[in-house]
C-alpha positions as CSV (number, residue, x, y, z in Angstrom):
1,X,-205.0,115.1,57.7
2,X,-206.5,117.1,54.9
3,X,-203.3,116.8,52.8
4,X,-204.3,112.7,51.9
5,X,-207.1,114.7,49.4
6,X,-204.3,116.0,47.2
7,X,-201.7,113.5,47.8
8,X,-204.0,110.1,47.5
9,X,-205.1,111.1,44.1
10,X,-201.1,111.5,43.1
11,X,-200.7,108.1,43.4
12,X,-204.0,106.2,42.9
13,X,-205.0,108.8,40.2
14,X,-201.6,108.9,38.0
15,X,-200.3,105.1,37.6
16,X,-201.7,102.8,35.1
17,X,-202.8,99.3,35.4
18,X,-201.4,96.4,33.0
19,X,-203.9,97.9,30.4
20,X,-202.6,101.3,30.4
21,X,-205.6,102.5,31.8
22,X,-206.1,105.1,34.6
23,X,-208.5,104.3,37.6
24,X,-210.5,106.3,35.8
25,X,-210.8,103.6,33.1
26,X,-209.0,106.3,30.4
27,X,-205.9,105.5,28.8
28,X,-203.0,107.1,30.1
29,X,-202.0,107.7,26.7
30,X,-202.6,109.4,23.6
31,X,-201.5,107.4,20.7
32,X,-200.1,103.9,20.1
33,X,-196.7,105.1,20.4
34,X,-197.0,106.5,24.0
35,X,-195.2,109.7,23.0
36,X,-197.4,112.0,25.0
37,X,-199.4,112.1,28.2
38,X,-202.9,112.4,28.2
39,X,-203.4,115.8,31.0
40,X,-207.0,116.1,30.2
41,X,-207.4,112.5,31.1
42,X,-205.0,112.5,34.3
43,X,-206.6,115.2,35.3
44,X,-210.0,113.5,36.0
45,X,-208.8,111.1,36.9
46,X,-206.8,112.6,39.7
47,X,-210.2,114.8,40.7
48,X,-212.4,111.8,41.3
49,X,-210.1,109.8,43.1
50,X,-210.0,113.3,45.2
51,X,-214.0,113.3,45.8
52,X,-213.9,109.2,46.3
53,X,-211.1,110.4,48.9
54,X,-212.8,112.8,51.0
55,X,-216.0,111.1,50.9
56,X,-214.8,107.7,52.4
57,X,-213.0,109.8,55.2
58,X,-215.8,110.7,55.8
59,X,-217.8,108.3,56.7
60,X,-215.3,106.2,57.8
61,X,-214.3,108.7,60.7
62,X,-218.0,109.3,61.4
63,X,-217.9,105.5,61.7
64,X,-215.0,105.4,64.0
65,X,-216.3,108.4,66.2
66,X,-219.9,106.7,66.8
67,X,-219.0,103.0,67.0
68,X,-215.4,103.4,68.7
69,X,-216.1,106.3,70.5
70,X,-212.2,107.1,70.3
71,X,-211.1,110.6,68.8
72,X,-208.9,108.6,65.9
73,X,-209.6,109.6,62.5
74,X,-209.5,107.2,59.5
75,X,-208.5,107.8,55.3
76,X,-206.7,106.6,52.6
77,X,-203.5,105.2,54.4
78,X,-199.8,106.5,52.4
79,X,-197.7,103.4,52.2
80,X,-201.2,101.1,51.5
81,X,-201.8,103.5,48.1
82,X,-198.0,103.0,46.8
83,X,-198.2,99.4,47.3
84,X,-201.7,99.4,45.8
85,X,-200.7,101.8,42.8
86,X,-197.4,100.4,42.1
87,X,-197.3,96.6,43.0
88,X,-201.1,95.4,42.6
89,X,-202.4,97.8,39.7
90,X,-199.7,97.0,37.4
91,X,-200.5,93.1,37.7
92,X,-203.9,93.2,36.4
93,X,-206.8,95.7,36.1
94,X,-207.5,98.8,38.5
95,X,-211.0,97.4,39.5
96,X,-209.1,93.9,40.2
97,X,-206.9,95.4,42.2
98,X,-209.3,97.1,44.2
99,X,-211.0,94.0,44.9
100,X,-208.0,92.5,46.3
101,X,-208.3,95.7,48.8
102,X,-211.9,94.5,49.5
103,X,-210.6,90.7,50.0
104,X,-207.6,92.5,52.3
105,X,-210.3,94.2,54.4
106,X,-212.6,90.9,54.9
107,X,-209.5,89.1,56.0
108,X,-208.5,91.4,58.6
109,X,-212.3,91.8,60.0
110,X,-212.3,88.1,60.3
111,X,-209.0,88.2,62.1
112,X,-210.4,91.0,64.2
113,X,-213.7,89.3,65.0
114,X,-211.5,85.7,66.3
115,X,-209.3,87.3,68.5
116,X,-206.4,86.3,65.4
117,X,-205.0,89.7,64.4
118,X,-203.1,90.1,67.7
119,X,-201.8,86.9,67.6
120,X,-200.2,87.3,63.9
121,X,-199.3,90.7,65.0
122,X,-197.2,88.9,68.1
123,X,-195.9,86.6,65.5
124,X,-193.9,89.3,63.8
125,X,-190.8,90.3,65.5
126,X,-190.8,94.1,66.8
127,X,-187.7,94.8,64.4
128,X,-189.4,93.7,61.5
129,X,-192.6,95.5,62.2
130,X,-190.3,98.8,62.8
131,X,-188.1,97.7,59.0
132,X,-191.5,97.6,57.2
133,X,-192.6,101.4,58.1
134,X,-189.2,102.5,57.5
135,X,-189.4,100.9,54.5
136,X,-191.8,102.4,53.6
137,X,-191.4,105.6,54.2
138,X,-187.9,105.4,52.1
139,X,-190.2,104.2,49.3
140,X,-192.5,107.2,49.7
141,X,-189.9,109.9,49.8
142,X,-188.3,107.8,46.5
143,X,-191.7,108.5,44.8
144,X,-192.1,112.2,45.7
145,X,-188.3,112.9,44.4
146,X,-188.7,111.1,41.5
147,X,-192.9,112.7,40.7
148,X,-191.1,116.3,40.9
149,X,-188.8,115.3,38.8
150,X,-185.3,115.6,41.5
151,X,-184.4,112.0,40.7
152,X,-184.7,110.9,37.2
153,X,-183.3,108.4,35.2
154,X,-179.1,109.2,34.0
155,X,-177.4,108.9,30.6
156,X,-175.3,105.9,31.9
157,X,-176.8,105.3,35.5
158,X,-179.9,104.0,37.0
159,X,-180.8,107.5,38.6
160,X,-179.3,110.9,38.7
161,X,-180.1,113.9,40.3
162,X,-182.4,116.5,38.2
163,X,-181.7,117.1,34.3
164,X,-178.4,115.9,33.5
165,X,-177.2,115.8,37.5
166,X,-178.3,119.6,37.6
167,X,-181.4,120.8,39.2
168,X,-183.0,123.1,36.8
169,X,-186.4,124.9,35.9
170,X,-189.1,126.3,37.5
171,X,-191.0,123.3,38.7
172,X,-187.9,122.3,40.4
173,X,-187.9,125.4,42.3
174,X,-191.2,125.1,43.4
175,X,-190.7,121.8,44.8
176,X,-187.5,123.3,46.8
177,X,-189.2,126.2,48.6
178,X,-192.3,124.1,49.2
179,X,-189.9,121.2,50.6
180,X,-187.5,124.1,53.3
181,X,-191.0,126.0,53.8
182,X,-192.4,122.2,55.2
183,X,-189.5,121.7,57.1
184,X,-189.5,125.2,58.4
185,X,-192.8,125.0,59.6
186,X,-192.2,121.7,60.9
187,X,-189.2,123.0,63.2
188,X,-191.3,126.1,64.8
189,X,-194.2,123.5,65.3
190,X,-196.9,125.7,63.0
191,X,-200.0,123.4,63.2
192,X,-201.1,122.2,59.6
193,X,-197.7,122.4,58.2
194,X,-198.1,120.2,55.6
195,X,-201.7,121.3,54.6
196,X,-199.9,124.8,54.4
197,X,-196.7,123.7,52.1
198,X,-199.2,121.8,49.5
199,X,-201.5,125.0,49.2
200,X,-198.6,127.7,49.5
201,X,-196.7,125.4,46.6
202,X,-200.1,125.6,44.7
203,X,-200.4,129.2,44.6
204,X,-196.4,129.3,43.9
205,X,-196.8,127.5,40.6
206,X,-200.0,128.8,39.3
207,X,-198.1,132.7,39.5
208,X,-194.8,130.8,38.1
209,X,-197.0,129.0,34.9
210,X,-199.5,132.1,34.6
211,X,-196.0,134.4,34.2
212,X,-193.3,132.0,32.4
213,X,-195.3,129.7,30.7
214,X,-193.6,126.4,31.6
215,X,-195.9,124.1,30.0
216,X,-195.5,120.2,30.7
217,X,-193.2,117.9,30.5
218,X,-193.6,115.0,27.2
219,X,-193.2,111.7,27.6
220,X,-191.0,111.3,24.8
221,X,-188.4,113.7,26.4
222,X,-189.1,117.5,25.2
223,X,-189.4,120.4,27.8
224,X,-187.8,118.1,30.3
225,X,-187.6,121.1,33.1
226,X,-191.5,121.5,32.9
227,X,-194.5,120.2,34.7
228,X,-194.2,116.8,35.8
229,X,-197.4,115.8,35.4
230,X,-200.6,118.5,35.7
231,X,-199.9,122.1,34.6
232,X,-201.1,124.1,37.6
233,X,-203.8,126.5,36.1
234,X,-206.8,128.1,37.3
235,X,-209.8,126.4,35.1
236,X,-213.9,126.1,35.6
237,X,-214.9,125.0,38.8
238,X,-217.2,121.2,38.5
239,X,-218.8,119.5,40.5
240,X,-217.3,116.2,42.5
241,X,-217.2,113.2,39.8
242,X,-218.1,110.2,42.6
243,X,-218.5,107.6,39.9
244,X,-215.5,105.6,40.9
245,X,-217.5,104.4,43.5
246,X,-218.2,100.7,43.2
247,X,-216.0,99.8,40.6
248,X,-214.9,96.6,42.1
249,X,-213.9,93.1,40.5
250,X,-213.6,90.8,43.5
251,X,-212.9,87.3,41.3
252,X,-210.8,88.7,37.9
253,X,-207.6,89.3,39.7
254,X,-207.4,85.6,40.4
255,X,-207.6,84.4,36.9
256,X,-205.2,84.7,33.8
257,X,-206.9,85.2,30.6
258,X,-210.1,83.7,32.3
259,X,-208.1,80.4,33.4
260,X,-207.1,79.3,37.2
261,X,-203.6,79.0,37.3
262,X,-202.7,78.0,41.6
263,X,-199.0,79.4,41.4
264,X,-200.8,82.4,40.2
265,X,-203.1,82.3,43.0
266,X,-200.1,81.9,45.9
267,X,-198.5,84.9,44.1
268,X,-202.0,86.8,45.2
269,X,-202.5,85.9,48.5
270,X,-198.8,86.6,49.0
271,X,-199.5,89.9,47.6
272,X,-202.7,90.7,49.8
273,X,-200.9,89.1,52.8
274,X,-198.5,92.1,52.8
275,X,-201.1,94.5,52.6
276,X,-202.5,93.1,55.5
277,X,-199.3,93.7,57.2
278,X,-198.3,96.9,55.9
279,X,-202.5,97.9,57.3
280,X,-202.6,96.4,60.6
281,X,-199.5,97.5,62.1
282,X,-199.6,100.3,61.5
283,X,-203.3,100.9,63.0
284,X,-202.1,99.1,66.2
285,X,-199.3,101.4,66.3
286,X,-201.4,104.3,65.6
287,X,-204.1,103.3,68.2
288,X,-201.8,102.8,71.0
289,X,-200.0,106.2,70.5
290,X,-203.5,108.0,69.6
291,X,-204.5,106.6,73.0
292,X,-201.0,107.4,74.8
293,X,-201.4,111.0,74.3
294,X,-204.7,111.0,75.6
295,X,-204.1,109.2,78.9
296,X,-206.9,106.7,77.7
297,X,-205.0,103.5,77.3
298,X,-205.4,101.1,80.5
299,X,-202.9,99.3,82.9
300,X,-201.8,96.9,80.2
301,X,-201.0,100.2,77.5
302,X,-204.1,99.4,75.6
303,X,-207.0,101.7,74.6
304,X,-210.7,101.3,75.8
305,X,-212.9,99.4,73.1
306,X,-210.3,97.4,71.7
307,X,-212.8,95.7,69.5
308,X,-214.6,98.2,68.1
309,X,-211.9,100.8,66.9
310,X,-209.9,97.4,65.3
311,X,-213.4,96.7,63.5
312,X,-214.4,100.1,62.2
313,X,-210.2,100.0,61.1
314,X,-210.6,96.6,59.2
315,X,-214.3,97.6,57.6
316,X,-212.3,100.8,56.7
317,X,-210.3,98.6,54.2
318,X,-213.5,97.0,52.9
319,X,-214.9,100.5,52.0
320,X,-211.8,102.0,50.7
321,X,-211.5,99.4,47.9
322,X,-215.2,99.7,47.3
323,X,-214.3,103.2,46.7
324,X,-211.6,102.7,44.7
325,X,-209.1,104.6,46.9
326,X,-207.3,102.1,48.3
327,X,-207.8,100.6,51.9
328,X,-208.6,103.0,54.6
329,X,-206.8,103.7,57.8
330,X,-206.0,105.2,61.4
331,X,-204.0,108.3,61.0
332,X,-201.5,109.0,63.9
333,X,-201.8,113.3,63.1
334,X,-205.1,112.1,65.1
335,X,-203.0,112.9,67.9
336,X,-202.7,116.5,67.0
337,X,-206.6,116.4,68.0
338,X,-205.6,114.7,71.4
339,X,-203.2,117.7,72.0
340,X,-206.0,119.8,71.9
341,X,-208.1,118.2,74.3
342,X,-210.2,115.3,72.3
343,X,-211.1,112.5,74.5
344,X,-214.4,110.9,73.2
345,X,-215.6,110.0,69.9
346,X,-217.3,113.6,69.1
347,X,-214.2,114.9,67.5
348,X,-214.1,112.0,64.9
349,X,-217.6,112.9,63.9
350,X,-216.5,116.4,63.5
351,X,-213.2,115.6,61.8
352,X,-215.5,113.0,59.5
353,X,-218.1,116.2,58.6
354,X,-215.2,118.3,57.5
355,X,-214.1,115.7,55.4
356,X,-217.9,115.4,53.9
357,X,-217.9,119.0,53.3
358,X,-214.1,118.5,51.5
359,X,-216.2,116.3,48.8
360,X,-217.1,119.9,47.2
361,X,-213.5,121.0,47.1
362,X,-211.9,118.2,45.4
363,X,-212.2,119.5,42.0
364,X,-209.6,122.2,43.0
365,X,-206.9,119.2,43.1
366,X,-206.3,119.7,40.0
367,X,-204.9,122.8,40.4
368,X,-201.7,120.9,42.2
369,X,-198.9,120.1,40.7
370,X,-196.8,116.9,41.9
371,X,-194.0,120.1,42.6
372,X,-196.4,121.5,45.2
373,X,-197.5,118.1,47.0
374,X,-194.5,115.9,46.5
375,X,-192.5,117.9,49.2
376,X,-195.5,116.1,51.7
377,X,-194.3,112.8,50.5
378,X,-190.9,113.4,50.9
379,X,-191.2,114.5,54.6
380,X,-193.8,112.0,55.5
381,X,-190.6,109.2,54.4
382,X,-188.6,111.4,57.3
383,X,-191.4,111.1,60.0
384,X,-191.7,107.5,59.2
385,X,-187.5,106.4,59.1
386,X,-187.3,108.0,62.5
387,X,-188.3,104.7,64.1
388,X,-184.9,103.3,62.8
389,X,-183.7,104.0,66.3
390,X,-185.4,101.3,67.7
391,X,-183.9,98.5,65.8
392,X,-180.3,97.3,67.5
393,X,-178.3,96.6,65.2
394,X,-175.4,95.1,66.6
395,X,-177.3,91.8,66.0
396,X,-176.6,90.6,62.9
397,X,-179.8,87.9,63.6
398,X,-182.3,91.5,63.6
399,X,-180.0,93.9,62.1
400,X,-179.6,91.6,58.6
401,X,-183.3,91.3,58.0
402,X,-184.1,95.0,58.8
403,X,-181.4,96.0,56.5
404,X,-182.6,93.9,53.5
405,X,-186.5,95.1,54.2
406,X,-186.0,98.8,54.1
407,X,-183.5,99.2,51.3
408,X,-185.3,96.7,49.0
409,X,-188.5,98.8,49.2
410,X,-187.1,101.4,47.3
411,X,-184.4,99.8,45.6
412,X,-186.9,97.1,44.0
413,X,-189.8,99.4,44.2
414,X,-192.2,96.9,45.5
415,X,-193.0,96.8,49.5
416,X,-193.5,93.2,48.7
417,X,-190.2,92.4,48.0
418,X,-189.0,94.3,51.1
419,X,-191.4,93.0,53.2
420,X,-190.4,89.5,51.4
421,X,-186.9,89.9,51.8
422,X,-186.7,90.8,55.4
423,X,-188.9,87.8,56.4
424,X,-186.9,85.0,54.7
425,X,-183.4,86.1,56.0
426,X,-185.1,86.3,59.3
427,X,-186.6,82.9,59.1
428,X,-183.0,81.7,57.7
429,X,-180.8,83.4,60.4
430,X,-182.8,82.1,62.7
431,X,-182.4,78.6,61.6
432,X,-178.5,78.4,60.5
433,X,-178.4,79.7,64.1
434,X,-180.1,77.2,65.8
435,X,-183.1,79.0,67.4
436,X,-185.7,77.6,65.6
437,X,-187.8,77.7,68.7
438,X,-187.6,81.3,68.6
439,X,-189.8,81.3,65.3
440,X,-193.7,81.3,65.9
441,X,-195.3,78.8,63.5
442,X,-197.3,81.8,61.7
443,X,-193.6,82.9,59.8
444,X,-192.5,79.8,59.0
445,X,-196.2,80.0,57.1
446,X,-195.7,83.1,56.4
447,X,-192.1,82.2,55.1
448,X,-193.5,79.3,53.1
449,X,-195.6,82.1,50.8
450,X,-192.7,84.5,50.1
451,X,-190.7,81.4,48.5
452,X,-193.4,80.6,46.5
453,X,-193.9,84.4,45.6
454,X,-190.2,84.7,44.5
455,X,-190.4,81.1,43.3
456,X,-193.7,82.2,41.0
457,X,-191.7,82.5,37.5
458,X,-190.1,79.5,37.8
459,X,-193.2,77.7,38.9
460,X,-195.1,79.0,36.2
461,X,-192.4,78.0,33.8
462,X,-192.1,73.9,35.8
463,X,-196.2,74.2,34.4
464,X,-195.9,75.6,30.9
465,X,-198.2,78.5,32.3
């Protein structure tokens, strides 16, 4: 799991918010024109979401060993940073958007604490639940192709491949023998494979920059076959910046320029409603298969204190957007523990120390380029598409729906408008079939906020907003 303290800060600690600020509060910018990126400021930024990281693992696992007693770890989840990073933070402010994770997280505990999040997770058809991981892991192997700089934008097309349809430069290179070294490792079934790619990448690109120089890449075009984003080199060691902690805005994402605006408003809980369902599938998911491998889960293929591993989960999305990382999950590579004999909750609390004593290391994030990690991100998208077996697809009524979810994640780049997308068609299908019984009342509901999310422009037009 130790990779999430390299690849977490990639996401969270590069994009900018509608401001052109960093999480860090920094502009990502140097000048007006935004001709050239700031690397001093990405770079701190990127090491305190690192030390934010590790620290809320942490305690979160610790949380989950002592109060779940189940050997599941918990950290920044991948898929709930994207959609954090690059559908939330570019609509308003990074502390806003955090609080929306901190909103996301009290829903969710409320849901666990009624009995309510297994019924809206019955709601959802199986096949959709299945589209919106795949969709998301398309969406997170888009991002790492495009952060080493494999995909980029084409003289004349949307996207081409490399510099001019040519992979070139060193960086490139990097990211290829990190990327068949993962997937090497992955094959022979070498433990920590993807801890090993990231720090063997690392090392890769500090020799290749100390050697050839590379520099970085500039925003305005120049040295396009350098550095994507930091330029790997060895620098003074500091100690863990932890001041992102608390920066929180629970109320400003839910105003525009200090006024109430209500089709505003749907368009947020819209938004938070699909981080709810991008978190909590997943952790059932996770929970079940953590418990599977385990031989823990009872008669009915459930683990043992339901309850209290769904309420350390939820409370983990409470503190992740306290901490500015983005909401905090159940990781299924808990399962590697499992393999190796965990049963109780001991081996969270020992998996939650190493992550305490990780807080000390995350300075040295800085020394990885998005070459050396985004080979993680682009596997990760091939762990999580190869649940697309489980979707039939000789019905058009399931097959249509899935379809539209998992390309429009990546195509759109929002999981929103996946998510969005595969929910209406379902709900229409459905209808222009004549098995509206077949719907549980929670998606026509559910249904009912995606129309006025895609509806929001128009709305806000209809009220000269």
């Amino acid at each position: 799991m130790a990779y999430i303290i390299a690849l977490n800060p990639l996401i969270i600690g590069t994009g900018a918010d509608k401001n052109g600020n960093l999480i860090s509060g920094a502009p990502k910018f140097l000048d007006a024109a935004m001709t050239q990126i700031d690397g001093a400021a990405v770079g701190t930024s990127i090491a305190m979401v690192a030390a934010a990281t590790a620290l809320i693992a942490g305690i979160m696992t610790i949380l989950m060993g002592v109060v779940g007693r189940f050997p599941m770890a918990i950290a920044s989840g991948l898929g709930l940073n994207a959609l954090v990073a690059y559908t939330l933070a570019p609509q308003m402010t990074w502390p806003q958007a955090m609080g929306l994770v901190v909103w996301e997280g009290i829903i969710i505990t409320v849901l666990v604490l009624t009995g309510f999040r297994t019924a809206v997770f019955k709601a959802v058809p199986p096949p959709l639940r299945t589209a919106i991981s795949v969709g998301i892991g398309l969406f997170i192997a888009f991002v790492g192709l495009v952060n080493a700089g494999v995909i980029r934008q084409g003289s004349g097309t949307p996207v081409t491949l490399g510099v001019g349809g040519n992979l070139q430069g060193w960086p490139i290179l990097v990211f290829l023998i990190g990327l068949v070294l993962l997937i090497t490792l992955h094959v022979l079934k070498v433990k920590g494979a993807m801890l090993i790619s990231i720090i063997s990448g690392t090392v890769l690109a500090i020799i290749v920059e100390a050697i050839g120089h590379v520099g970085g890449q500039a925003a305005d075009g120049s040295n396009p076959t350098g550095w994507a984003l930091n330029v790997p080199s060895l620098s003074g060691f500091s100690w863990p910046d932890l001041s992102l902690l608390g920066r929180v805005d629970m109320v400003g994402a839910f105003f525009v320029d200090g006024k109430f605006q209500f089709a505003h408003f749907l368009a947020l809980v819209v938004l938070v409603f699909s981080l709810l369902l991008a978190d909590f599938f997943d952790t059932m998911g996770t929970m079940v298969a953590v418990g599977s491998e385990g031989g823990l889960n009872d008669a009915d293929g459930m683990p043992p204190r339901t309850t209290e591993i769904l309420l350390v989960d939820s409370l983990g999305a409470v503190v992740g957007g306290l901490g500015s990382v983005s909401s905090s999950t159940s990781y299924v590579e808990s399962t590697a523990g499992v393999g190796e004999g965990a049963r109780t909750g001991l081996a969270s609390v020992v998996t939650g120390a190493a992550f305490l004593l990780a807080v000390f290391l995350a300075p040295l994030v800085n020394l990885v380029p998005f070459e050396a990690a985004s080979p993680v991100l682009v596997f990760v998208g091939f762990l999580m598409i190869s649940q697309i077996n489980e979707i039939d697809w000789t019905r058009p009524e399931i097959g249509i729906p899935v379809f539209l979810t998992i390309i429009l994640m990546p195509f759109a780049y929002s999981i929103t408008v996946g998510i969005g997308a595969g929910f209406l068609a379902y709900v229409f299908i459905r209808l222009i079939l004549g098995e509206w019984r077949k719907i549980h009342a929670l998606m026509y509901v559910v249904a009912g906020l995606f129309v006025l999310y895609f509806a929001q422009g128009v709305i806000l037009n209809l009220l000269g907003a």
